[in-house]
LUMVEXVEX-384425 format. One record per residue (C-alpha): residue number from 1; residue in one letter; chain; x, y, z. Coordinates in nm, 3 decimals. Example, Ala and Ser with C-alpha at 12.3 -4.5 7.8 and 13.67 -1.06 7.14 Angstrom:
REC:1:A:A:1.230:-0.450:0.780 $
REC:2:S:A:1.367:-0.106:0.714 $
END
This chain:
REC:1:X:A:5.835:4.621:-3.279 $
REC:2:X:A:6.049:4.790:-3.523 $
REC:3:X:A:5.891:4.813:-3.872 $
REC:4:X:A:6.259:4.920:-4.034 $
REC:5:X:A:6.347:4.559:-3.916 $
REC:6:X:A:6.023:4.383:-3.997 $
REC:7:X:A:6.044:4.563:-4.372 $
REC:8:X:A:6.402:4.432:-4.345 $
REC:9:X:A:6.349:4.076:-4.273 $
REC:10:X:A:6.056:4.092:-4.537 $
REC:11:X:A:6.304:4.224:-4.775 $
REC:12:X:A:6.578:3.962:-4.676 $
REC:13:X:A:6.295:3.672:-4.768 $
REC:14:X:A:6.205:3.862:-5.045 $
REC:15:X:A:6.574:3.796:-5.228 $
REC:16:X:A:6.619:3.462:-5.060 $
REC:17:X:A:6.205:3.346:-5.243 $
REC:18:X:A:6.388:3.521:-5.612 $
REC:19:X:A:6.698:3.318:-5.564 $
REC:20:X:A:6.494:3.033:-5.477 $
REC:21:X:A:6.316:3.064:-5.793 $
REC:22:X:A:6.592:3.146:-5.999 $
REC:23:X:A:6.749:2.800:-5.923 $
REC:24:X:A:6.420:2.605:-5.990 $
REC:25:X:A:6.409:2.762:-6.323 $
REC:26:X:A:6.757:2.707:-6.413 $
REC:27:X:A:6.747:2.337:-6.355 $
REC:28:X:A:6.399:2.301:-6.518 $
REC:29:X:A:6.554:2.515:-6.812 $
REC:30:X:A:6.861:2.217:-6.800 $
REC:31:X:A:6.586:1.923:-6.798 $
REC:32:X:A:6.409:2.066:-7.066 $
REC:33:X:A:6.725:2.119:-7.271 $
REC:34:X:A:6.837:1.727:-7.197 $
REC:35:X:A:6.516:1.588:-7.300 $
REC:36:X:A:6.473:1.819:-7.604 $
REC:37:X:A:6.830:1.713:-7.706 $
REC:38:X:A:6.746:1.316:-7.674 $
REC:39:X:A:6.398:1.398:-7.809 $
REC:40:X:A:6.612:1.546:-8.168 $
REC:41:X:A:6.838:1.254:-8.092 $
REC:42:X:A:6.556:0.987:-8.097 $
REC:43:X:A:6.348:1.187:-8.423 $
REC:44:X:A:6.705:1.123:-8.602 $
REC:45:X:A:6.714:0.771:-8.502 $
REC:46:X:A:6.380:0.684:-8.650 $
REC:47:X:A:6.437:0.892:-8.955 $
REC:48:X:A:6.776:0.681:-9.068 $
REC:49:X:A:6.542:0.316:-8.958 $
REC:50:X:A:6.274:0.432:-9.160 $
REC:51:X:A:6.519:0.524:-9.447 $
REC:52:X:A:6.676:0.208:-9.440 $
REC:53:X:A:6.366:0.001:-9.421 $
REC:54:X:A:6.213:0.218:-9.758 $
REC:55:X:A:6.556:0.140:-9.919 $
REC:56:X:A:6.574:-0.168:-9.857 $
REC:57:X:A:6.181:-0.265:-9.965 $
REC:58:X:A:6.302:-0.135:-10.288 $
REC:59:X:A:6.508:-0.439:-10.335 $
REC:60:X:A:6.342:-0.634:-10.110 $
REC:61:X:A:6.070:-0.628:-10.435 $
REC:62:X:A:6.352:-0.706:-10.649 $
REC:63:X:A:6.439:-1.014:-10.472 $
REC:64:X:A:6.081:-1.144:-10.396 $
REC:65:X:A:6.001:-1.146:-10.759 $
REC:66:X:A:6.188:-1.304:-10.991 $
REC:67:X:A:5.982:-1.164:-11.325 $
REC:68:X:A:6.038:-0.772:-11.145 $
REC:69:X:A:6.392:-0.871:-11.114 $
REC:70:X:A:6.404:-0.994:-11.477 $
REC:71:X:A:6.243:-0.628:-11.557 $
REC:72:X:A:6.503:-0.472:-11.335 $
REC:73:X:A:6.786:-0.621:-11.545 $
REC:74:X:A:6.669:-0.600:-11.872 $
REC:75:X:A:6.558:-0.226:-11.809 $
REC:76:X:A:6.861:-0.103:-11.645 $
REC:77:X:A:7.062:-0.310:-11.940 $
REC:78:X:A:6.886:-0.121:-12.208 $
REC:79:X:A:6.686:-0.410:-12.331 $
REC:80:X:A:6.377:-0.384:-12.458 $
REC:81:X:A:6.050:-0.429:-12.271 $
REC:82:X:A:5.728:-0.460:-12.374 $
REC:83:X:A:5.434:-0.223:-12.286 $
REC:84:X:A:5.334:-0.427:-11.910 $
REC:85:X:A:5.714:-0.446:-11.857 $
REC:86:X:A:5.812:-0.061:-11.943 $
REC:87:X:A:5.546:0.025:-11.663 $
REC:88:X:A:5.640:-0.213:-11.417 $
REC:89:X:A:6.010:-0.051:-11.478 $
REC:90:X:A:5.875:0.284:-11.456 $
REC:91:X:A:5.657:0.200:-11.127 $
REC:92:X:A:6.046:0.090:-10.979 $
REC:93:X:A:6.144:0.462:-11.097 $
REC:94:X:A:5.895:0.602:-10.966 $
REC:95:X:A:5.958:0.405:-10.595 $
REC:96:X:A:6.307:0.524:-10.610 $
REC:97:X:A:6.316:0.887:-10.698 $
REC:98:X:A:5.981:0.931:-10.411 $
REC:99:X:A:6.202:0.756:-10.191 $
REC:100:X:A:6.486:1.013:-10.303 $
REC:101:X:A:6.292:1.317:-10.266 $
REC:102:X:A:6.155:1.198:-9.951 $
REC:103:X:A:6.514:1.156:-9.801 $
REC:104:X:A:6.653:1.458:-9.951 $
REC:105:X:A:6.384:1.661:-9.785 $
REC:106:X:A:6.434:1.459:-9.439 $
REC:107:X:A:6.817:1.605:-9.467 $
REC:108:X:A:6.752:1.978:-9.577 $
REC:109:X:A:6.538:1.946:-9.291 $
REC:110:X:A:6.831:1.844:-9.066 $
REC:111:X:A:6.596:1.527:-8.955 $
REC:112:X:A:6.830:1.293:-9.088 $
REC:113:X:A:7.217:1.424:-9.102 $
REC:114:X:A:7.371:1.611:-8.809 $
REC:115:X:A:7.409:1.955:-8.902 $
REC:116:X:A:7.772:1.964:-8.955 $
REC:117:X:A:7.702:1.711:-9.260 $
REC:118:X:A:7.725:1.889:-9.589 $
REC:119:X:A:7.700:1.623:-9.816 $
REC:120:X:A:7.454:1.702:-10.109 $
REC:121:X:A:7.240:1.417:-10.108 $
REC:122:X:A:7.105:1.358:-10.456 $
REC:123:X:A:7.503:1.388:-10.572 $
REC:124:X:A:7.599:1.114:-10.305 $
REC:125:X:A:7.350:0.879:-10.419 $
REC:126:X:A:7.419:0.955:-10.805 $
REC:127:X:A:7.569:0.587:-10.864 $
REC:128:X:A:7.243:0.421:-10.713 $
REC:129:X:A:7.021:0.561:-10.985 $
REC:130:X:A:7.231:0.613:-11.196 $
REC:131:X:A:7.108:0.257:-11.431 $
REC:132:X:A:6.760:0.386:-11.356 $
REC:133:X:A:6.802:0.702:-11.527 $
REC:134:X:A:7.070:0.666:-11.760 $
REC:135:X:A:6.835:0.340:-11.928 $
REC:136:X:A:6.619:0.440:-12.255 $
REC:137:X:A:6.341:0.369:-12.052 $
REC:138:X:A:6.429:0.589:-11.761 $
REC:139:X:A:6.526:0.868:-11.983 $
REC:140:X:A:6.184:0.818:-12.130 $
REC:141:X:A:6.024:0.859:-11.814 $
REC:142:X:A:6.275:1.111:-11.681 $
REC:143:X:A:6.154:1.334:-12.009 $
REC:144:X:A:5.839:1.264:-12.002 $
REC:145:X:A:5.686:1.210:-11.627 $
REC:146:X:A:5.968:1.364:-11.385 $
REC:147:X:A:5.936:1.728:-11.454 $
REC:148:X:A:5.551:1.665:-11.308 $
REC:149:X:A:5.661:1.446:-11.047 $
REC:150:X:A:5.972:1.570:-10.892 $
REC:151:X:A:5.995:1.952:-10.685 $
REC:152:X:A:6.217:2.186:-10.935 $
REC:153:X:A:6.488:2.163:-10.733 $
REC:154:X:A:6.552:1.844:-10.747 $
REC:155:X:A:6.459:1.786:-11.112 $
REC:156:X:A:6.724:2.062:-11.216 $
REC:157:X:A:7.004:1.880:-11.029 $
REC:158:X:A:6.939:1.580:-11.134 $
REC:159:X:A:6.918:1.732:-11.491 $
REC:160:X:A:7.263:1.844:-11.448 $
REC:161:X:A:7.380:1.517:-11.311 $
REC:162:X:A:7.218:1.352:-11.628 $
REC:163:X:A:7.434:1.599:-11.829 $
REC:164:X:A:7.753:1.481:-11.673 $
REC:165:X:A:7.725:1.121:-11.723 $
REC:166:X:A:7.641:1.189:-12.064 $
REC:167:X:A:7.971:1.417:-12.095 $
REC:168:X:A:8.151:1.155:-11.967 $
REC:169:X:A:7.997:0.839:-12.186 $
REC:170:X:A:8.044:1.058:-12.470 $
END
């Protein structure tokens, strides 16, 4: 037997076990890519459900009680409530800037959005707290409780965001 031509064949098997190997990798390399694409795809999903259920709790409270609705209206109207009232109005505040800050950190993140989205979030949803904040008794509590409450970030935007509706009522 020659042992140039055994060394050979081993050789030959050799590259054919690499290729082999190569090819199971690639296609385990593709799999994993798939599922980790509909695993981000399915995170996302759940993310925007749970968003929409937290939203809509907020005024599912609204509409399930008629005196926290009454609250709602008066405090958002700038009417004045009394001392239970102001904290039942606050509590609401306090629901839907956690819910705010919650989302807001879901889309810097890039849980929520798809990446290409470069919306600022706390400046798209301006107009849905904007009765909240812009209320004496939201200012109050804006003053007074948000600056311990709310990351720094989000307290100075908001701040700013404050400023221009007041530049613009003015």
């Amino acid at each position: 037997m020659n042992w140039d031509a055994v060394g050979a064949i081993a050789e030959a098997i050799g590259t054919i076990g690499v290729i082999a190997s190569l090819v199971y990798v690639a296609v385990q390399v593709r799999q994993n890519s798939k599922l980790t694409d509909q695993s981000i795809l399915a995170t996302r999903s759940a993310m925007v459900h749970d968003t929409t259920v937290s939203y809509s709790r907020f005024f599912e409270l609204l509409a399930e009680d008629g005196e926290l609705a009454d609250i709602y209206r008066r405090g958002t109207s700038a009417e004045e409530l009394n001392q239970n009232d102001t904290i039942r109005f606050e509590s609401l505040i306090e629901i839907y800037m956690a819910w705010l800050e919650d989302v807001n950190h879901q889309y810097k993140s890039d849980l929520y959005f798809d990446e290409d989205d470069d919306v600022d979030l706390i400046e798209y949803m301006a107009p849905a707290y904007k009765s909240l904040l812009l209320s004496p008794t939201g200012r109050d509590w804006w003053v007074r409780v948000a600056p311990h409450t709310s990351t720094p970030s989000i307290y100075a935007k908001i701040n700013k965001i404050i400023g221009q509706w007041e530049a613009e009522d003015a």
